[in-house]
C-alpha angles and dihedrals in degrees: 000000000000088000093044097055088043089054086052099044100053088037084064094041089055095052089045097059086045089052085055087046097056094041079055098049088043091057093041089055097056098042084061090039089049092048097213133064106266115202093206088066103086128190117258091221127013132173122188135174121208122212089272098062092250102147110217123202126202118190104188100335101308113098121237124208133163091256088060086053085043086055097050100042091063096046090057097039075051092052089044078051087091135348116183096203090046094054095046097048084048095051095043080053096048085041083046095052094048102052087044096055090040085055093043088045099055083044093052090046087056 
């Protein structure tokens, strides 16, 4: 099953670079169509690095940094903070258990 679910997962990370490539050679392909260097045509995937060594990513146009991952991060640890539906479903299987081991246990008494 682990190799299995290797297999799976870098299967998936291969189609998903290939995925990036395409969106790059697509948007190679325009920019020569076009003729002119459109600003609206952005990379699928850039890395750049500044004077100071800091290394930024675009995916798609939109930067990515790691405040922007620390940001997320909170707001879904906030979201995981209640949720009504989970709380019920946990207390009707609590409720559930117990019925089902009071019943085994008079069984087995008898």
């Amino acid at each position: 099953m682990l190799r299995f679910s290797f297999k799976c997962f870098i299967i998936v990370l291969v189609l998903f670079f290939g995925v990036l490539l395409g969106m790059q050679q697509a948007n190679t392909g325009m920019k020569k169509m076009k003729g002119y260097d459109d600003p609206s045509l952005y990379n699928a995937f850039t890395v750049t690095e500044s004077d100071k060594g800091d290394i930024h990513a675009s995916i798609l146009g939109e930067t990515v940094t790691s405040h922007d991952l620390a940001k997320k991060k909170e707001k879904l640890e906030e979201m995981k903070a209640y949720n009504f539906f989970s709380s019920v479903g946990r207390g009707i299987s609590d409720a559930v258990s117990s019925v089902f081991k009071k019943v085994f246990q008079l069984i087995s008494d008898l």
